[in-house]
C-alpha positions, 0 to 999 in steps of 0.5 A: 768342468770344475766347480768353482773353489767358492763353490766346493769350499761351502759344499764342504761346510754345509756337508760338515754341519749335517752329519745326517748328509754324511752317509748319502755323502759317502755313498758316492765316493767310489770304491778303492778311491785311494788307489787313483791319482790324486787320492781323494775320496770324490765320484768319478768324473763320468758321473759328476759329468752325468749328474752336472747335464741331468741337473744344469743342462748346457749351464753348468753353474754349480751351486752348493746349495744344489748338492745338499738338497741332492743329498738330503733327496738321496737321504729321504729316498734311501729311507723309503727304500727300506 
């Protein structure tokens, strides 16, 4: 299931004004993304579809807020990981 266009359009914003998100972002987007039909540097959807269950259940009512506080989690770990 895709999220709604509302939905990507904020994700996309709150990523955009949180450079420090930019690299948790980009370490998603799977390798040689360009090579696959269409072109755009997003996770593969058997991983979208693992994360969208683990996070929501049967509900699947994506929420942007829902990414950033992903990604700023995947940041904190990442630092403590070193």
């Amino acid at each position: 299931m895709t999220p709604p266009a509302g939905e990507v359009v904020r994700s996309l914003t709150g990523l955009l004004v949180r450079p420090r998100l930019w690299r948790p972002a980009a370490r998603l987007v799977p390798p040689a993304w360009w090579r696959r039909w269409p072109p755009l540097p997003l996770p593969g959807a058997d991983y979208t579809r693992f994360r969208m269950e683990t996070m929501y259940g049967g509900d699947r009512s994506f929420r942007a807020e829902d990414l950033i506080e992903y990604l700023e989690w995947c940041r904190r770990m990442g630092t403590r990981a070193r």
